[in-house]
C-alpha positions as CSV (number, residue, x, y, z in Angstrom):
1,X,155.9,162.5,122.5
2,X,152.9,160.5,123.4
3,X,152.9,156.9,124.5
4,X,149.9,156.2,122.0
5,X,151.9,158.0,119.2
6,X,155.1,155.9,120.1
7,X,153.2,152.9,120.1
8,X,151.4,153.8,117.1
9,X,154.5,154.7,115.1
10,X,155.8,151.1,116.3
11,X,152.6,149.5,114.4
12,X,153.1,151.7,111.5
13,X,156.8,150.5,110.8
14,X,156.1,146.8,111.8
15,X,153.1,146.8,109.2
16,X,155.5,148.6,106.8
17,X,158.3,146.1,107.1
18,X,155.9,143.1,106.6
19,X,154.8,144.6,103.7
20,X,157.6,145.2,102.1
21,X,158.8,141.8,103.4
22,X,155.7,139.8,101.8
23,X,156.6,142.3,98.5
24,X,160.1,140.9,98.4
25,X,159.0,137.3,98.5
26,X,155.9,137.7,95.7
27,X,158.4,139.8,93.5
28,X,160.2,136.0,93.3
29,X,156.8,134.2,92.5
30,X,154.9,133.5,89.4
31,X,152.6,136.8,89.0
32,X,148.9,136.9,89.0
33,X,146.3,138.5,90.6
34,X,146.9,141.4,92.7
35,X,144.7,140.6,96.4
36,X,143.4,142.7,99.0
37,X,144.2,143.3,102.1
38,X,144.3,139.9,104.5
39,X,141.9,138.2,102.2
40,X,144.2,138.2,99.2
41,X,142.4,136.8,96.0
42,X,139.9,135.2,97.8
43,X,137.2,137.5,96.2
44,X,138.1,136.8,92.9
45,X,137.7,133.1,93.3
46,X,133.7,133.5,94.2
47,X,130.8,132.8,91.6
48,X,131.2,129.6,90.1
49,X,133.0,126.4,90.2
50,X,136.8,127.1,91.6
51,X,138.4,125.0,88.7
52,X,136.9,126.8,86.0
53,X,137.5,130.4,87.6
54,X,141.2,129.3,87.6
55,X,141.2,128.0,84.7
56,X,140.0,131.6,83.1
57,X,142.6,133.1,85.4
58,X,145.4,130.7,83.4
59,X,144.2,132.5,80.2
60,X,145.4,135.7,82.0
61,X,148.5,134.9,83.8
62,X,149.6,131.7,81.9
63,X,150.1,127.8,82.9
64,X,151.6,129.0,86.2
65,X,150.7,131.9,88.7
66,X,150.4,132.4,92.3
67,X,147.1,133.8,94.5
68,X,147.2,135.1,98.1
69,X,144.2,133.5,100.2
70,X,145.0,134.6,103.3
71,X,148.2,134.6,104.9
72,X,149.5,131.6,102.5
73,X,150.8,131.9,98.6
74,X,149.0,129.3,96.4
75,X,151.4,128.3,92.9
76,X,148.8,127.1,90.2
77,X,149.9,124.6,87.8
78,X,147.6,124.7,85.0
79,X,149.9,122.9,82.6
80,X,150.7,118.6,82.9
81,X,154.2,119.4,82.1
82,X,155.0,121.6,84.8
83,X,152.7,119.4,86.9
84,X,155.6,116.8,86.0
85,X,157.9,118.8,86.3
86,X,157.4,120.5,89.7
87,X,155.7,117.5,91.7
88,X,158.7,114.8,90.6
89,X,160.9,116.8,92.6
90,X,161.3,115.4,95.9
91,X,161.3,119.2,97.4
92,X,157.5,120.0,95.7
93,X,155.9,116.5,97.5
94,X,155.5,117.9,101.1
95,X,152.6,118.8,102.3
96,X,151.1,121.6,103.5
97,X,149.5,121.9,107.3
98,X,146.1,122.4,106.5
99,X,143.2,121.4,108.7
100,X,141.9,118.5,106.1
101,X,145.4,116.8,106.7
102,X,145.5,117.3,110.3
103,X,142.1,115.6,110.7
104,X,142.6,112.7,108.6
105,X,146.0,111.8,109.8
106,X,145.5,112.4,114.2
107,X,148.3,115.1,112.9
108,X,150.5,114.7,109.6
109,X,150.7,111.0,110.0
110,X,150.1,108.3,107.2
111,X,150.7,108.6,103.7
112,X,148.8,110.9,102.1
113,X,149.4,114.0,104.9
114,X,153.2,113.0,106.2
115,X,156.1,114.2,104.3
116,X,160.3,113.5,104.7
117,X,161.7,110.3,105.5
118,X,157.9,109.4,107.4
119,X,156.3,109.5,103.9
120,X,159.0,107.8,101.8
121,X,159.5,104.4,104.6
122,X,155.5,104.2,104.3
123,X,154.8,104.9,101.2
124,X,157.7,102.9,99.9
125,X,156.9,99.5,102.5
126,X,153.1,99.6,101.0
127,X,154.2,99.4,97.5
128,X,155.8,96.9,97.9
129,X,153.4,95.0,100.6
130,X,150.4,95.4,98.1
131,X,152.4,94.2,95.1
132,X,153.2,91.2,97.4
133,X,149.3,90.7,98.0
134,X,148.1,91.6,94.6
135,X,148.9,94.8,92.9
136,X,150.7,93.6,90.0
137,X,149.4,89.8,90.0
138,X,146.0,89.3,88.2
139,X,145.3,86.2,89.4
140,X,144.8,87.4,93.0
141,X,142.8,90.0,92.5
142,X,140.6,88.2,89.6
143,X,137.9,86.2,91.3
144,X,138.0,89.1,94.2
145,X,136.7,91.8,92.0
146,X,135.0,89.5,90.1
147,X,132.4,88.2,92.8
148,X,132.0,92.1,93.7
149,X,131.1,93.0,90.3
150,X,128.6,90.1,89.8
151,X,126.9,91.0,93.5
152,X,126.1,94.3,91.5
153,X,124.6,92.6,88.5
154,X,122.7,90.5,90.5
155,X,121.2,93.6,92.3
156,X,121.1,95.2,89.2
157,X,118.5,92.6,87.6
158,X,116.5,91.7,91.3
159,X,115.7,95.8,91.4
160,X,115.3,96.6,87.5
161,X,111.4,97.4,88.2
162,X,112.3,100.5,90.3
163,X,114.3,103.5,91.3
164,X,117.7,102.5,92.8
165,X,120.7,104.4,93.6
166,X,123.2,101.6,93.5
167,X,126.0,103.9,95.3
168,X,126.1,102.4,98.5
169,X,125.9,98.2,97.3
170,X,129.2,99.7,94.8
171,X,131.0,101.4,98.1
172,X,130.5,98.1,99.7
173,X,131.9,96.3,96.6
174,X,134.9,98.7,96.6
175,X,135.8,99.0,100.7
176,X,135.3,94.9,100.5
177,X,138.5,94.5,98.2
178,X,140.7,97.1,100.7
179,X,139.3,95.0,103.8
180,X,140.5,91.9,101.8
181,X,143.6,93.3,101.3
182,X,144.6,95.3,104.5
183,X,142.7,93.0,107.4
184,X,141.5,89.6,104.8
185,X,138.2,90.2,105.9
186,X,135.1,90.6,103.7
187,X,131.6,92.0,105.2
188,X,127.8,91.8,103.8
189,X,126.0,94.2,102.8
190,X,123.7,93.5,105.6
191,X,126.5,93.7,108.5
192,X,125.7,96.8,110.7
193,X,129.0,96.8,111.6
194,X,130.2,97.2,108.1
195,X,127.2,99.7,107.3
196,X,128.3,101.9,110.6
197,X,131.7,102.1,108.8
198,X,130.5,102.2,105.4
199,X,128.5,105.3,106.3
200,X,130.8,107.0,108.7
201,X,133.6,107.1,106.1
202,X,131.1,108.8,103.4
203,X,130.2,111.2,106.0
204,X,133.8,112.2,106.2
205,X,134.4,112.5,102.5
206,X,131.2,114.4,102.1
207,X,132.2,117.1,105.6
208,X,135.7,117.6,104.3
209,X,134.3,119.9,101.4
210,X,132.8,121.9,103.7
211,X,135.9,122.3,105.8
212,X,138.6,122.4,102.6
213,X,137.8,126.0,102.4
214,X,138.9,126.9,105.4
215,X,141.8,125.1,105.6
216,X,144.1,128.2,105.6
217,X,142.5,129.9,108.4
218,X,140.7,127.5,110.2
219,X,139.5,129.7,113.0
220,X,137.1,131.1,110.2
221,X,135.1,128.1,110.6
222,X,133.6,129.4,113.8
223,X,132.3,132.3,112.1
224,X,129.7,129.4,109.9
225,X,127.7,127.0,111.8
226,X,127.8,124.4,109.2
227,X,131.3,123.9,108.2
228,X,132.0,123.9,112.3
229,X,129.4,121.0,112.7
230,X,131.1,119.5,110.1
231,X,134.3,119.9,111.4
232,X,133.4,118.0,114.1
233,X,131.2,115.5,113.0
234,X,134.7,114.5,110.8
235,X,136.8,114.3,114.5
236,X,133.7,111.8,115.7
237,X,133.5,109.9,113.0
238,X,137.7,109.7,112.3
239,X,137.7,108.7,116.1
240,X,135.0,106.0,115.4
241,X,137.2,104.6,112.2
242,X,140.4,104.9,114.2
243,X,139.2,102.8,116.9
244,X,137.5,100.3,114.5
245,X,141.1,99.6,113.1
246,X,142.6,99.6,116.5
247,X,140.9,96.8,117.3
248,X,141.7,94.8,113.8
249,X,145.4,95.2,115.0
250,X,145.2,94.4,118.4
251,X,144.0,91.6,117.1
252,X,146.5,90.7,114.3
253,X,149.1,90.9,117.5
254,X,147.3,88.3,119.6
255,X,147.1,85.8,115.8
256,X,150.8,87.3,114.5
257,X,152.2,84.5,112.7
258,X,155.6,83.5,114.2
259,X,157.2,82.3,111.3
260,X,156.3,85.5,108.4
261,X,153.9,83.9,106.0
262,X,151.7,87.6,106.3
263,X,148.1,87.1,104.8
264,X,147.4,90.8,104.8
265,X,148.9,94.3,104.9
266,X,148.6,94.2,108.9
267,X,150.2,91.4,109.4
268,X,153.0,92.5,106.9
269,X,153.3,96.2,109.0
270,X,153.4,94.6,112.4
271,X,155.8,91.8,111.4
272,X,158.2,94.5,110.0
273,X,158.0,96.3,113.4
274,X,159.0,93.0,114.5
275,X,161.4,92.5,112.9
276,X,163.5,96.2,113.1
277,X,162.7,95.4,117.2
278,X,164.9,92.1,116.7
279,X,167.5,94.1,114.7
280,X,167.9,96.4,117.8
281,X,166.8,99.0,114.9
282,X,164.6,102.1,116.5
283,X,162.8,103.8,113.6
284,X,160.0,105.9,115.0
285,X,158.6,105.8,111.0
286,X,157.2,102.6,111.9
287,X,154.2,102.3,115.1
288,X,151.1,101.5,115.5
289,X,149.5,104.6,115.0
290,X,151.0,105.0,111.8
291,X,149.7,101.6,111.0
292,X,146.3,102.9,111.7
293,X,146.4,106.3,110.0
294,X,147.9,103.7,106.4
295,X,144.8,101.9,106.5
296,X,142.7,104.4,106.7
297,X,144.4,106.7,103.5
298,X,144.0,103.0,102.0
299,X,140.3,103.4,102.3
300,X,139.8,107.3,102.0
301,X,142.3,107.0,98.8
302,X,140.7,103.8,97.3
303,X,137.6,104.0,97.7
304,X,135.1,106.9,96.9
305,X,137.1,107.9,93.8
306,X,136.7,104.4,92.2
307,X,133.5,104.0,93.4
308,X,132.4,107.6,91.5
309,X,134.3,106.4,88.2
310,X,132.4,104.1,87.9
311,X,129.0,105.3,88.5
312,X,130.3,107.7,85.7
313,X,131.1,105.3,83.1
314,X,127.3,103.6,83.5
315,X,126.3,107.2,83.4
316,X,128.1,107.7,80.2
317,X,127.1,104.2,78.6
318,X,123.6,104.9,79.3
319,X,124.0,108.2,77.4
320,X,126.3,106.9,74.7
321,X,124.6,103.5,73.4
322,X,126.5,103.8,69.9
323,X,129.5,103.1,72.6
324,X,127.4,100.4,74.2
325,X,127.4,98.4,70.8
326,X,131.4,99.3,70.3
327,X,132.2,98.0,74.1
328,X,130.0,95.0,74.0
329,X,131.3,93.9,70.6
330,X,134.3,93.7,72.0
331,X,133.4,91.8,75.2
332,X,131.5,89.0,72.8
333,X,134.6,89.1,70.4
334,X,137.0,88.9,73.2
335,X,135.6,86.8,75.8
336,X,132.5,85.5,74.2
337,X,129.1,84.5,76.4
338,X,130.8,81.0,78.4
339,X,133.1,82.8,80.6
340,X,133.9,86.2,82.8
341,X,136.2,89.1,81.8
342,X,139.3,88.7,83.9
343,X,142.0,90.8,84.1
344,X,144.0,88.5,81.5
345,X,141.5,90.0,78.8
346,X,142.5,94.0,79.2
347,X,145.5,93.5,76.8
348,X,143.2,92.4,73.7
349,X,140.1,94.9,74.3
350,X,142.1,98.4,74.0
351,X,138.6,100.2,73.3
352,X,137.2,99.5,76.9
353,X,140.5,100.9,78.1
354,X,139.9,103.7,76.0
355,X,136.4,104.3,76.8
356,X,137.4,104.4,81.1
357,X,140.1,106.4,80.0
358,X,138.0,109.0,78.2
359,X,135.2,108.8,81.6
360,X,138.4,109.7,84.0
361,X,139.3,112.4,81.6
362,X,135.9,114.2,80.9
363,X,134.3,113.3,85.1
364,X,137.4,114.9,86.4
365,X,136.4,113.8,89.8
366,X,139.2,115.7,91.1
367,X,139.7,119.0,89.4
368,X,142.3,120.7,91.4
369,X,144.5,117.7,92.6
370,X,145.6,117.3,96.4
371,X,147.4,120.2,97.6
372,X,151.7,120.4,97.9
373,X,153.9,122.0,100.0
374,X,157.8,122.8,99.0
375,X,160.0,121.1,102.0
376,X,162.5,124.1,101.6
377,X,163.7,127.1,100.7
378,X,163.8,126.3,96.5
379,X,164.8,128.0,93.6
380,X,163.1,126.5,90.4
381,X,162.3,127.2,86.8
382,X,163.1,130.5,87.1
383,X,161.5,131.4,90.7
384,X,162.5,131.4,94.4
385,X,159.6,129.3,96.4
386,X,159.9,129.9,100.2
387,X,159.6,126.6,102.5
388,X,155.7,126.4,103.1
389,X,154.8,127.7,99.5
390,X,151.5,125.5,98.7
391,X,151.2,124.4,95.1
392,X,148.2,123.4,93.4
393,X,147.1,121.3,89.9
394,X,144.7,122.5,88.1
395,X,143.6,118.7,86.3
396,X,140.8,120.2,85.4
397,X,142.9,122.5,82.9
398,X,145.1,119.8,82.0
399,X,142.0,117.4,80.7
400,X,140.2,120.7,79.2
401,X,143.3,121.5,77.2
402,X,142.5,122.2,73.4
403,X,145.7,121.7,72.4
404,X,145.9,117.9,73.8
405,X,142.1,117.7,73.7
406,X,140.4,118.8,70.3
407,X,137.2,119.5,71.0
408,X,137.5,118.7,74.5
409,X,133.7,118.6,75.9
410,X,133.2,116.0,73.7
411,X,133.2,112.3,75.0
412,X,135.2,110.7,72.6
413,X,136.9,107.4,73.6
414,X,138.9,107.0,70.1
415,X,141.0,109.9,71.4
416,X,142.4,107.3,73.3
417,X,143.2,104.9,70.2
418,X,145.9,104.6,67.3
419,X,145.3,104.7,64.0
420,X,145.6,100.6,64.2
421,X,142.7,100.3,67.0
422,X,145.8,99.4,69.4
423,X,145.5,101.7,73.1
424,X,148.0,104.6,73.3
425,X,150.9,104.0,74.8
426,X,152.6,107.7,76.2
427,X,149.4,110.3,76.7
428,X,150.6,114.1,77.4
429,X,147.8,115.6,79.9
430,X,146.4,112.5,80.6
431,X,146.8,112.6,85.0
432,X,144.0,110.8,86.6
433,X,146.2,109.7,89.2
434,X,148.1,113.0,89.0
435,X,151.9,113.1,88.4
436,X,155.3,112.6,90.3
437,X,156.9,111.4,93.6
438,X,153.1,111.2,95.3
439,X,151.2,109.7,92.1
440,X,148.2,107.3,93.5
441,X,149.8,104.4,95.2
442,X,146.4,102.7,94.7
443,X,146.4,103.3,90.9
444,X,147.1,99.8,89.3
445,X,144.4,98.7,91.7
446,X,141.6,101.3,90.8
447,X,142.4,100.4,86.7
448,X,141.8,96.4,87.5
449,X,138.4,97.6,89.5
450,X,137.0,99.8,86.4
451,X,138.0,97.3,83.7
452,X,136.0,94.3,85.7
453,X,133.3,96.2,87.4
454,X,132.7,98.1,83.4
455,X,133.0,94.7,81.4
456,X,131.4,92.3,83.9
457,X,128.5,94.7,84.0
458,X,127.7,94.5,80.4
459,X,129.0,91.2,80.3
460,X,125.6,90.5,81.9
461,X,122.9,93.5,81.4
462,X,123.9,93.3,78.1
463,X,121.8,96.6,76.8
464,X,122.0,98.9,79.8
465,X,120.1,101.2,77.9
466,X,116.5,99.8,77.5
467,X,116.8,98.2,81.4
468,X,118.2,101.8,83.4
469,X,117.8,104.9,81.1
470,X,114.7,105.6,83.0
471,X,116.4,106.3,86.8
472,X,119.7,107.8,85.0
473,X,119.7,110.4,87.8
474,X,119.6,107.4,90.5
475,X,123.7,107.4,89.0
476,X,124.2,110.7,89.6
């Protein structure tokens, strides 16, 4: 016999084990589509917008089925209750090593790309730092987002004449409350410092779609010349940003209070370090460079998402201005013309609640979720999920759903509302801020942000409609 014809009866069986190998494992998974070879169902995912192609592939397969792209299996959740019930398992809230998470996190540091006992001291210490510093105390954040949201309205009314795209002044309002809160610092608009950051951190968000589709098989982006520049322009710029917050703790450390008494998330991280040093405590969970990798997921997490709500709900006001009357009959009824809306307000105006609620349900600024990872070998619902299995939510779906949603293209904010006028309490596939053990740690912030930047806005442009309708696509 032939060395080629031993060595090619050596490839033969290998390929045929791995098949029936990968067979074996997909016989345990949610069915769907059947791939081809190495690609998987890659093909059948081109042609239009992801969300809705999966969303036409639920009607097929049902609220929960599993692709092939590439090597990896990808679980669709298409449904909010298995979105519950999968992601507030502590096994479904790894995540997986993709080349987004690597970049962002110098590795799977931080809190949105660590999992294990890394993700649960972090996550768990900046709950409860950012409750401490404002999260769940109105008067704290009040006159902070207040002063941002009337900087808008005063650009608003100085640049009513012409064309604006107001985007960049709003990141600036946004990044300006994080900066408060993680480094109690503000910056101008005018600080090139702050506009170097400012634009390097939209960059980043703007590159990463390029590269989220090859974050399977990132070798691919070799093969196209623009989602490999933008790889790389997202390792400058992280660099850049990395360094920039470097420097803000090196100098915390020099100005560390001696006694506690923390004015800012930095000062709270280092002092904890401090303090597990004097304990004789060794917990590598807690350095430096995880310090740095927080603050940024504080900035990439809080900022661009609120900052795109609420470009959306103008968007929708200007094209809605029977809801204009509604909202601002319940601003003058509520708060009147001698005073600002403050957080202390949101409990008496459910329909302004209602109507962001109804803008974060029908923008769906983030139709598929951020991606999971199981931690282990798991055996759930009815299937066996090998360790590595990626799962995926499809939001969109789950704000789209007929059943939940009548009529669900429709922008309706009384879907929102009791019979009485009073807000709904417990909303089924409602998950702006998705669901379970890695819901947005930045969520009771983002809600204070929409309901002052919304009501302060037409607290004083009063009819939105007859000053902006003209450069609606500036919000777009």
């Amino acid at each position: 016999m032939s060395v080629t014809l031993i060595f090619a009866s050596i490839i033969i069986v290998y390929l045929l084990h791995d098949f029936v190998k990968k067979l074996l494992v997909w016989s345990k998974l949610p069915p769907g589509p059947w791939g081809v070879p190495f690609l998987g169902s890659i093909p059948f995912l081109l042609g239009g917008p992801l969300h809705k192609i999966l969303d036409s592939m639920r009607k097929k397969y049902g609220d929960i089925y599993t692709l092939g792209l590439f090597h990896k299996q990808v679980v669709m959740l298409s449904n909010w209750e298995l979105v519950r019930d999968f992601f507030g398992r502590t096994e479904f809230s790894g995540r997986p090593d993709a080349v987004a998470f690597r970049q962002f996190s110098f590795g799977k540091n931080g809190i949105i790309s660590s999992e294990g006992s890394l993700w649960q001291d972090n996550r768990r210490f900046t709950m409860r730092v950012l409750r401490d510093f404002g999260f769940g105390k109105t008067a704290a954040l009040d006159s902070m987002i207040q002063d941002a949201a009337l900087g808008l309205c005063q650009y608003f009314k100085e640049n009513k004449d012409k064309p604006q795209d107001f985007g960049p002044r709003l990141n600036l309002a946004v990044l300006n409350i994080i900066w408060k809160m993680a480094a109690d610092k503000t910056f101008s608009h005018d600080d090139p410092k702050m506009q170097d950051f400012m634009n390097r951190l939209m960059q980043v968000m703007s590159d990463s779609a390029l590269v989220g589709p090859f974050q399977w098989v990132p070798a691919f982006i070799y093969l196209w010349p623009p989602a490999l520049r933008a790889s790389r322009r997202v390792d400058r710029n992280m660099a850049v940003i990395s360094q920039i917050f470097l420097d803000e703790v090196r100098q915390h450390k020099r100005n560390l209070p001696s006694s506690g008494g923390a004015k800012d998330y930095i000062d709270a991280y280092l002092t904890e370090m401090e303090q597990q040093k004097s304990r004789g405590e060794i917990n590598p969970n807690f350095s430096e460079l995880q310090l740095r990798v927080n603050i940024s997921d504080l900035f990439i997490a809080g900022s661009e998402t609120t900052s795109n709500t609420t470009r959306w709900c103008i968007l929708f006001l200007l094209c809605h201005p029977e809801i204009q009357e509604k909202l601002q009959a319940e601003i003058d009824n509520v708060v009147g013309r001698d005073r600002l809306p403050s957080l202390n307000d949101r409990d008496r105006m459910p329909y302004t609640e209602a109507f962001i609620m109804e803008v974060q349900r029908l923008a769906r600024l983030t139709p598929l979720g951020v991606t999971h990872a199981v931690t282990e070998d798991v055996e759930f619902d009815g299937y066996r999920f090998p360790k590595g299995t990626v799962f995926m939510s499809n939001i969109w779906s789950c704000h789209s759903d007929p059943k939940y949603w009548p009529d669900p293209e429709k922008f309706d904010p009384g879907r929102f509302l009791n019979s009485d006028g009073t807000l709904k309490t417990k909303i089924p596939s409602f998950l702006p801020f998705a669901l379970g053990k890695r819901q947005c740690l930045g969520e009771s912030l983002a809600r204070m942000e929409l309901f002052l930047f919304v009501t302060i806005f037409m607290h004083n442009t009063e009819r939105m409609k007859h000053e902006f309708t003209s450069h609606i696509n500036t919000f777009l």
